[in-house]
Steps between C-alpha positions, in 0.01 A plus 500: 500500500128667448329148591529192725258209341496195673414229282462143577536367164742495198685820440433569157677712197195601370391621818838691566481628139089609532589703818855635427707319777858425415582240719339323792683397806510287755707360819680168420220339695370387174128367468403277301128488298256235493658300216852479674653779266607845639339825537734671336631239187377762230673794659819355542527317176536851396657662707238691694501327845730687790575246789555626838642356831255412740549628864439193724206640735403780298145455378394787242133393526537605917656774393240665227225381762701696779478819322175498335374384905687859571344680237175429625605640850477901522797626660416830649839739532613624848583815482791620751677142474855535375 
């Protein structure tokens, strides 16, 4: 994967096919759009949509805010420590 973009609307081809992504994914969590149709109806009417299975009490959104938090922190090495 070169890029994460989190998009809060409709997933679409033209989109995937402007910015070279094969296939979007998501976990089986599914959202659903404004209009009551799926994210993701375009990519996997053809095939371009991977599902995966949600871990119950796994949040990715924590988890990217976790480490960009610790990217921000400089971690000065101890030299000596084994």
């Amino acid at each position: 994967m070169d890029r994460n973009l989190n998009l809060l609307t409709q997933v679409r081809l033209s989109f995937m096919d402007k910015h070279n992504i094969d296939f979007v994914t998501h976990g089986d969590d599914m959202p659903k759009i404004a209009t009551g149709g799926g994210m993701y109806d375009e990519s996997i009417a053809t095939g371009r949509f991977r599902m995966i299975q949600r871990t119950e009490g796994t949040s990715t959104t924590k988890l990217i805010e976790t480490l960009l938090t610790k990217l921000d922190t400089v971690v000065e090495p101890v030299i000596g420590v084994q």
